[in-house]
C-alpha positions in Angstrom: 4.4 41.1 31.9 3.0 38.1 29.8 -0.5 40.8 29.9 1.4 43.5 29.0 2.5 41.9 25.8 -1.0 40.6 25.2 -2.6 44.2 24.6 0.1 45.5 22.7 -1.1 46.3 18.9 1.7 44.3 17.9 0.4 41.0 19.6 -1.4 38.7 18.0 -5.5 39.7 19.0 -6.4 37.1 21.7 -9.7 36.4 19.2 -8.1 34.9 16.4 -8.8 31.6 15.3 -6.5 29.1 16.0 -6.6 27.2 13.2 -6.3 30.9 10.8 -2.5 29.9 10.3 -3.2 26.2 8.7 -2.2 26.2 5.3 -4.2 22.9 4.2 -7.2 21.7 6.0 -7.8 18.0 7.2 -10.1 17.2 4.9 -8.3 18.9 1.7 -5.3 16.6 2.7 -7.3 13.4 3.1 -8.8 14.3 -0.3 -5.6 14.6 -2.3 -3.9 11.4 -0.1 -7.3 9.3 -1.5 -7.0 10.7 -5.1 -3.0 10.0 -4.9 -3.2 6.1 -4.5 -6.5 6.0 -6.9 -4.7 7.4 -9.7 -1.5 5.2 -8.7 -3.1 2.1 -8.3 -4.9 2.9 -11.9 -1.7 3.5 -13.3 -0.3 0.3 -12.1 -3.1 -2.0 -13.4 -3.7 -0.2 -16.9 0.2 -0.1 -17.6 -0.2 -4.2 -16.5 -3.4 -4.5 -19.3 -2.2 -2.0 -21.9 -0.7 -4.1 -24.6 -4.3 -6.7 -24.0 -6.1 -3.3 -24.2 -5.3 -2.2 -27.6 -7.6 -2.7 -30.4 -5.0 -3.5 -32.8 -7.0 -1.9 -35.8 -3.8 0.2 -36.8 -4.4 -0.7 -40.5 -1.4 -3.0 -40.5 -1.4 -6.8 -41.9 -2.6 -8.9 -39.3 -5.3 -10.7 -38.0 -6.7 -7.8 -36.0 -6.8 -4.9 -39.0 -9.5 -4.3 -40.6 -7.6 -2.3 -43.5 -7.6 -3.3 -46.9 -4.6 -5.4 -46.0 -5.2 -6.4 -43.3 -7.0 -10.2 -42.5 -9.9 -8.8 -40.0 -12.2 -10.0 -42.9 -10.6 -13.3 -43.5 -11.2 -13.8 -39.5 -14.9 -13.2 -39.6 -15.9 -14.7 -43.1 -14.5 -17.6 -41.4 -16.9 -17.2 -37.8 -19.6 -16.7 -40.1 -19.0 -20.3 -41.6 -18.4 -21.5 -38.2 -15.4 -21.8 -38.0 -13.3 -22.1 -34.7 -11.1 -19.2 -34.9 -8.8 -17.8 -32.6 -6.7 -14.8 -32.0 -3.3 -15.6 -30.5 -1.9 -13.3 -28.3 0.4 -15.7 -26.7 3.1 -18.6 -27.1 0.8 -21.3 -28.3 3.4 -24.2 -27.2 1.5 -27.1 -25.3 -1.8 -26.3 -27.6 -2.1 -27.9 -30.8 -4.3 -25.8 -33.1 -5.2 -27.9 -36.7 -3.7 -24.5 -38.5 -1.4 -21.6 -37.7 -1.1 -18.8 -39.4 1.5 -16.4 -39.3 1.6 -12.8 -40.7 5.1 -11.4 -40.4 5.8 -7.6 -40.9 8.8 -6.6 -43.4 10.4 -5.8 -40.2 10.3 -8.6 -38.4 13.5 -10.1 -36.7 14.7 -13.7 -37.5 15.0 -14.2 -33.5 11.4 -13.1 -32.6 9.9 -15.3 -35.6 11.9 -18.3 -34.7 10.6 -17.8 -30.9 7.1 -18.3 -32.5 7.9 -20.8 -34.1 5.8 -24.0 -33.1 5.8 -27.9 -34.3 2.2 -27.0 -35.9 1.1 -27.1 -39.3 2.1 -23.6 -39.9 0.8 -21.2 -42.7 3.5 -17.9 -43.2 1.8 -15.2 -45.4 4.2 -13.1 -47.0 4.5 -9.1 -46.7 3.2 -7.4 -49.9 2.3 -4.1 -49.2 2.9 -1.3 -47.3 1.4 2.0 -46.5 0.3 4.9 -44.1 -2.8 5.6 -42.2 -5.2 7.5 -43.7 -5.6 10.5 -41.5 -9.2 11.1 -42.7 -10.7 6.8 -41.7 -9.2 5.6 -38.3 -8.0 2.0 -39.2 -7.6 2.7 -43.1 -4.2 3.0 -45.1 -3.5 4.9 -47.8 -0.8 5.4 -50.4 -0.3 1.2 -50.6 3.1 0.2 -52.6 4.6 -2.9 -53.3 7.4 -3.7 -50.7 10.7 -3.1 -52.5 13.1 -6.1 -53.5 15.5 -5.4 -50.4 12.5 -5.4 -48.1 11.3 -8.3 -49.7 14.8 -10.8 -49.1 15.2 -9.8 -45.9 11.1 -11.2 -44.6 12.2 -14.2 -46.8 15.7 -14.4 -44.7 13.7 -13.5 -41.6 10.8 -16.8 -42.1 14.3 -19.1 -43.1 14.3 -19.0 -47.0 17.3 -16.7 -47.6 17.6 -18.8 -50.7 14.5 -17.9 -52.1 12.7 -15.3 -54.6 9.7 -13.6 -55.3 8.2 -12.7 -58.7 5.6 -10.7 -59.9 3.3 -10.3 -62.7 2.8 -7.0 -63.4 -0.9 -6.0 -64.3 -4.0 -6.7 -62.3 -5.8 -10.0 -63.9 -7.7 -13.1 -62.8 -6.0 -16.3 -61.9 -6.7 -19.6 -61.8 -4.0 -21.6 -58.7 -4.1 -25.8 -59.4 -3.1 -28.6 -57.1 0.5 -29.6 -58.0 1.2 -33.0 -58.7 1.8 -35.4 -55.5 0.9 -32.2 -53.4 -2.0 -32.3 -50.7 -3.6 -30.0 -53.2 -3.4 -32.8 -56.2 -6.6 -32.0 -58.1 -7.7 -29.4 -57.0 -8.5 -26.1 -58.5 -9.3 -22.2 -57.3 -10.3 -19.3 -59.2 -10.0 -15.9 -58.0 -10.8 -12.5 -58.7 -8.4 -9.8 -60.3 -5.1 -9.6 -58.1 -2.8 -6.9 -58.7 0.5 -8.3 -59.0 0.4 -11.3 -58.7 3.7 -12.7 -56.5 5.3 -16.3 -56.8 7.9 -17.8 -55.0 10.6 -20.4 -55.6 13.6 -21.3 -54.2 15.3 -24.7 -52.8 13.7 -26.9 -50.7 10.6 -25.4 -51.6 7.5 -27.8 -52.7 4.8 -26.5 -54.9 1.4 -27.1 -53.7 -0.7 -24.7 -55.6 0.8 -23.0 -58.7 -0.7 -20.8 -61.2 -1.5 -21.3 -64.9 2.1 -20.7 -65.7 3.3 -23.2 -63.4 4.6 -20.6 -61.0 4.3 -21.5 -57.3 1.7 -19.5 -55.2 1.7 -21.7 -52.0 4.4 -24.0 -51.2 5.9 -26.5 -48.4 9.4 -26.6 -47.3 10.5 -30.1 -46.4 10.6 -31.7 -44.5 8.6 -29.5 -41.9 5.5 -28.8 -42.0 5.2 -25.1 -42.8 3.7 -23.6 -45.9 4.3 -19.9 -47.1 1.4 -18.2 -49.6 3.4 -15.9 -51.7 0.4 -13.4 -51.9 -1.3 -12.3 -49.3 -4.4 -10.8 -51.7 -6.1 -14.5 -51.4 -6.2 -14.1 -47.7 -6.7 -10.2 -46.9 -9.7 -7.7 -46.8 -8.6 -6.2 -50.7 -8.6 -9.8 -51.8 -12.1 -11.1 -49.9 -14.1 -8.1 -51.7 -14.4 -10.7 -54.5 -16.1 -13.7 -54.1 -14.0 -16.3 -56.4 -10.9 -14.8 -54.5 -12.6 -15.3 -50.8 -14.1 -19.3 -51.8 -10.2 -19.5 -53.1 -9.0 -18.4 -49.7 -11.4 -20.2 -47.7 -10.7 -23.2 -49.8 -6.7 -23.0 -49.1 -7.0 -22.8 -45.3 -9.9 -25.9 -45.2 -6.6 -27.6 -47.4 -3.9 -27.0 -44.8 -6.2 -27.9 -41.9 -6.2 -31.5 -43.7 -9.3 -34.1 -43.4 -8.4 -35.3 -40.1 -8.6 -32.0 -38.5 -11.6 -30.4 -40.7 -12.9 -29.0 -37.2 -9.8 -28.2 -36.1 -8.6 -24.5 -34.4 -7.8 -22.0 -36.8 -5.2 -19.7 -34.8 -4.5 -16.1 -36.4 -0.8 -14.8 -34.6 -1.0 -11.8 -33.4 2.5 -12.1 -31.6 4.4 -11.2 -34.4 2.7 -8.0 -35.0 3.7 -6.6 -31.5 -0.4 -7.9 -29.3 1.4 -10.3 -27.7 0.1 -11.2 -24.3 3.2 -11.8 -21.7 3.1 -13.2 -18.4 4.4 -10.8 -15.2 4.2 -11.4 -11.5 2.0 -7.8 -11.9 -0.7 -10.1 -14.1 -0.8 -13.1 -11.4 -1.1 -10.6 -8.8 -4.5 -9.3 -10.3 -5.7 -12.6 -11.5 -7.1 -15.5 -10.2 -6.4 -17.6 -7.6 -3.8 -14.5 -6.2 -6.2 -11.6 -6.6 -7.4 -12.6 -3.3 -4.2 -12.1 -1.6 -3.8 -8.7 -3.3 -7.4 -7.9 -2.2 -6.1 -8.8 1.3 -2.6 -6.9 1.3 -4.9 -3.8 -0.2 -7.0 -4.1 2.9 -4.9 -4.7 5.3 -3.0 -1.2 3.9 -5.6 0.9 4.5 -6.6 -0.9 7.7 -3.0 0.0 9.2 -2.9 3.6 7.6 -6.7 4.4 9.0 -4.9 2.6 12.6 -1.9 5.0 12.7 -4.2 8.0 11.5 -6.5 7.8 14.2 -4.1 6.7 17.2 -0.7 8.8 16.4 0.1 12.6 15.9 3.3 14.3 15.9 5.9 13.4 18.4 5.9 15.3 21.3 9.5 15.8 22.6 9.7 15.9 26.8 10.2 19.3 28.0 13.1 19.8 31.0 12.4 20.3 34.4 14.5 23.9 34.2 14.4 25.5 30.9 17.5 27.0 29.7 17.6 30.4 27.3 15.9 33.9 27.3 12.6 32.8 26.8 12.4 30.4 29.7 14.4 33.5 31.7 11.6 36.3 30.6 8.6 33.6 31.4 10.5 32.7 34.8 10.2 36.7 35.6 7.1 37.5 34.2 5.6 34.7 36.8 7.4 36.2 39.6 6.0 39.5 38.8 2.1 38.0 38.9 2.3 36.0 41.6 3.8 39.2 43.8 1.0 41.0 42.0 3.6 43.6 40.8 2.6 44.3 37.5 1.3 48.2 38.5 5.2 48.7 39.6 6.2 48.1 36.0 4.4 50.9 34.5 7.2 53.8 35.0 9.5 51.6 33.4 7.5 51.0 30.3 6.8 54.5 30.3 10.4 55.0 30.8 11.4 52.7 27.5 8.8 54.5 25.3 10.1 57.8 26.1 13.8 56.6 25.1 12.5 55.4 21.9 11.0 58.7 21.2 14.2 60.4 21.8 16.2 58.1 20.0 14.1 58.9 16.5 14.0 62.4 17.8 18.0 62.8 18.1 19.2 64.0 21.0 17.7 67.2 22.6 20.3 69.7 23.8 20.0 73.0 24.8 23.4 75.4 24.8 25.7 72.1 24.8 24.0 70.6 27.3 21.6 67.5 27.4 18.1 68.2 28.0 16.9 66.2 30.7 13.7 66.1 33.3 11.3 68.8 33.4 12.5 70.5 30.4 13.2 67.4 28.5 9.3 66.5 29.4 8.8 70.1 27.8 10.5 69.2 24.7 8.3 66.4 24.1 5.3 68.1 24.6 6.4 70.4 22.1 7.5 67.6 19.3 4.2 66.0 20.3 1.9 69.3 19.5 3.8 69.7 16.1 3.4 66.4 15.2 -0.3 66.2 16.1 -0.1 63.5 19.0 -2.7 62.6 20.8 -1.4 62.7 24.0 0.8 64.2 25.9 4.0 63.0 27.5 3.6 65.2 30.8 -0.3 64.4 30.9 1.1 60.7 30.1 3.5 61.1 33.1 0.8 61.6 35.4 -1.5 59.2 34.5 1.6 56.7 35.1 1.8 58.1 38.5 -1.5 57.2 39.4 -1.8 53.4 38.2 -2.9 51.7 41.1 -4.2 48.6 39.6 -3.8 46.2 36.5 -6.7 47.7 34.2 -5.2 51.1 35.0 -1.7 49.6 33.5 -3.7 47.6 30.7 -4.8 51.7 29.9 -1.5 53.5 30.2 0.3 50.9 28.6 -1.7 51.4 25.1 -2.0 55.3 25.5 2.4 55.2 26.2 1.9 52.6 22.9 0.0 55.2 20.6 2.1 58.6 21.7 5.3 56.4 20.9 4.2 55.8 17.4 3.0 59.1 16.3 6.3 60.6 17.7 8.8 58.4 15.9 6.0 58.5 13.0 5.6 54.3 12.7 1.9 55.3 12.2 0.6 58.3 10.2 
C-alpha cells in the first residue's frame, strides 16, 4: 500500500532532495548568530566609551573647542611653552593640581558645579557669549551675542555669587588690567589687545586682584577661599589669543594664580562641567585592567560551551510507544500486513474500484429510464464520457488490464493508467 502511494503523481518524487524543504541553511544561520553577538558586543563597549570618544570640538566654551570662544588655543599656547596641562574629564579630588580652571556654561546647575567643586586654587571664567554652529566650518560658531542680563545672574548664582554684578563697557578698545593693592597681583601690570565689551564684576566678599584703568574689577578672589572668577573670558579664549598683548596678558594671569611655589605646577582645564566627564561603571572595570582578563575568560569560556552544545546536542527526540495509537499507525499496521502476505496485486480491483466512484461522482449519477446504471452498461457509459472527453484510456480496456495484474510492477502500471483516466474524466487535468 505504502508503494502504491509512492507512485502516485500526488506523492512527493522519491528523487527529491532532502534537504529542498530547509528554509535557512547551516551555514547562513551560523553567519547571522556570529554577526549577532559582533555587533552586540560592539554596541556594548562603544556605548561604555562614548562620552571618552567624543572630540568635544562642538564650538562651545571649554577647554576642548577650538571656536573663537572656545579655550582650545589657550590649552596649546600653553604646551608650546611647556606647560603641564591637563584635560579633566573626571573628579579631580585626591589630586592636587597648582591651578583649576573652570568654564561653566550659562546653563549650568548650582548642584553639578558645587559637585566640582574641589579645595584647589580654583580659577571660574565667566560665560560671555553665546552662539550657533556654523553649518558651513565643523567646530565654528556663528552669530555670537552677549549673554543677556537674566542669563548672566543666574551663572553668577550658579558659581555662589548671587550677590554679584556684571558690567560692561560698550565699544571694542585696548585695556590695560593692574595688580590691586595688597592683592597677589600688587605691581603688576598687563596690556591687551582690543576686547569687545569689556565685562567687570563686583559684588560682596569679592577681592580685587586685577582691575582695569577705571578701577573696575576684571579678576577677583572671594574670601576667604581660594577661588578667583575672571569676569571676561576674551583674556583667556581663542578670539582673545589672536592678539599677542591679550595672549602674554592671559598667560601672565594663569602663571599669577599658579603662585611662585607651584610655577611648575599642573594646569587642569575642566571639562566636567561642559558634559566630557569621564564616570566610572562596573561596564568600564570590566574592560579595563586588572578585570579584562576575567572578561577575556568568561568570553571564552561562552563560546567554548556554545561550540560544546552545538556539536554534541540536536533536537530532542521524544520515545516513540511500543503500540502506536491513531489512523496513521492503523494504515501503516495494514499496509505491512499486506507486504509481508505479498498481497499487494489483490488490491488492484479495489483501487480501480475507488477511481471509478470518483468518476461517477463528478459525472452525476448515470441513470437510464429511472433506473441506475450499473455493470456492463455503466462500463459503457464511461467509455462513452471518456471518448468525449478525449481520455486516454479506457475504462473497459482499464478493466481488463486490472484483471490480469499478476505481480507488483503490473500494479505499479495499472495504478498510474486508473490515476491518469480519473483525472481527465473529473477534468483535475486538462
Amino acid at each position: 500500500m505504502s508503494q502504491i502511494a509512492a507512485a502516485s503523481p500526488e506523492a512527493p518524487h522519491p528523487e527529491a532532495k532532502a534537504g529542498d524543504g530547509v528554509l535557512f541553511s547551516p551555514k547562513v544561520v551560523l553567519g547571522m548568530i556570529l554577526a549577532g553577538v559582533f555587533a552586540f558586543s560592539a554596541f556594548v563597549v562603544l556605548s561604555t566609551y562614548a562620552p571618552d570618544l567624543q572630540s568635544g570640538d562642538n564650538g562651545q566654551a571649554h577647554a576642548l573647542s577650538r571656536s573663537a570662544i572656545g579655550y582650545g588655543g589657550a590649552v596649546q599656547l600653553l604646551r608650546a611653552q611647556g606647560e603641564p596641562v591637563v584635560l579633566s574629564r573626571r573628579n579631580l579630588s585626591g589630586e592636587e593640581p597648582a591651578l583649576i580652571i573652570f568654564t561653566p556654561d550659562a546653563g549650568l546647575s548650582r548642584d553639578a558645579y558645587m559637585k566640582a567643586v574641589l579645595s584647589a586654587r580654583t580659577l571660574v571664567v565667566l560665560p560671555k557669549w553665546e552662539g550657533g554652529l556654523d553649518p558651513r566650518r565643523p567646530g565654528w560658531v556663528s552669530d555670537l551675542k552677549l549673554i543677556e542680563p537674566p542669563g548672566q545672574a543666574k551663572t553668577l548664582k550658579t558659581v555662589g555669587l548671587p550677590k554679584a554684578q556684571i558690567a560692561i563697557r560698550e565699544g571694542v578698545a585696548a585695556a590695560r588690567l593692574t595688580g590691586a593693592a595688597g592683592s597677589p597681583a600688587e605691581g603688576l601690570a598687563f596690556d591687551t589687545g582690543p576686547i569687545k565689551n569689556l565685562r567687570s564684576l563686583s559684588g560682596p566678599d569679592l577681592t580685587p586682584v586685577l582691575t582695569d584703568a577705571e578701577g573696575r574689577i576684571i579678576l577677583a578672589r572671594r574670601m576667604p577661599t581660594d577661588t578667583y572668577f575672571l569676569a571676561d573670558p576674551d583674556l583667556l579664549n581663542t578670539m582673545g589669543l589672536k592678539d599677542i598683548r591679550t595672549a602674554r596678558a592671559g598667560v601672565g594671569i594663569i602663571d599669577l594664580l599658579r603662585g611662585e611655589r607651584q610655577r611648575h605646577g599642573v594646569i587642569a582645564f575642566d571639562v566636567t562641567l561642559n558634559g566630557f566627564s569621564r564616570s566610572r561603571s562596573m561596564l568600564k572595570l570590566a574592560f579595563e585592567p586588572p578585570f579584562v582578563g576575567a572578561t577575556l575568560c568568561l568570553v571564552a569560556a561562552a563560546l567554548l560551551m556554545g561550540l560544546h552544545a552545538a556539536a554534541r546536542f540536536r533536537a530532542v527526540r521524544r520515545g516513540e510507544r511500543a503500540l502506536a495509537l491513531g489512523k496513521a499507525a492503523l494504515i501503516d499496521n495494514s499496509a505491512g500486513l499486506i507486504r509481508m502476505a505479498k498481497r499487494e496485486p489483490a488490491m488492484a480491483p479495489r483501487y480501480a474500484e475507488l477511481q471509478r466512484a470518483a468518476a461517477i461522482r463528478a459525472l452525476g449519477i448515470a441513470t437510464v429510464g429511472g433506473s441506475r446504471l450499473t455493470g456492463q452498461a455503466l462500463t459503457d457509459f464511461l467509455d462513452r464520457q471518456g471518448a468525449r472527453f478525449g481520455a486516454a484510456d479506457s475504462a473497459s480496456h482499464l478493466d481488463a488490464e486490472t484483471k490480469a495484474v499478476r505481480s507488483l510492477s503490473d500494479l505499479m502500471k495499472v495504478v498510474a493508467k486508473w490515476y491518469q483516466w480519473r483525472l481527465e474524466m473529473t477534468r483535475e487535468r486538462r
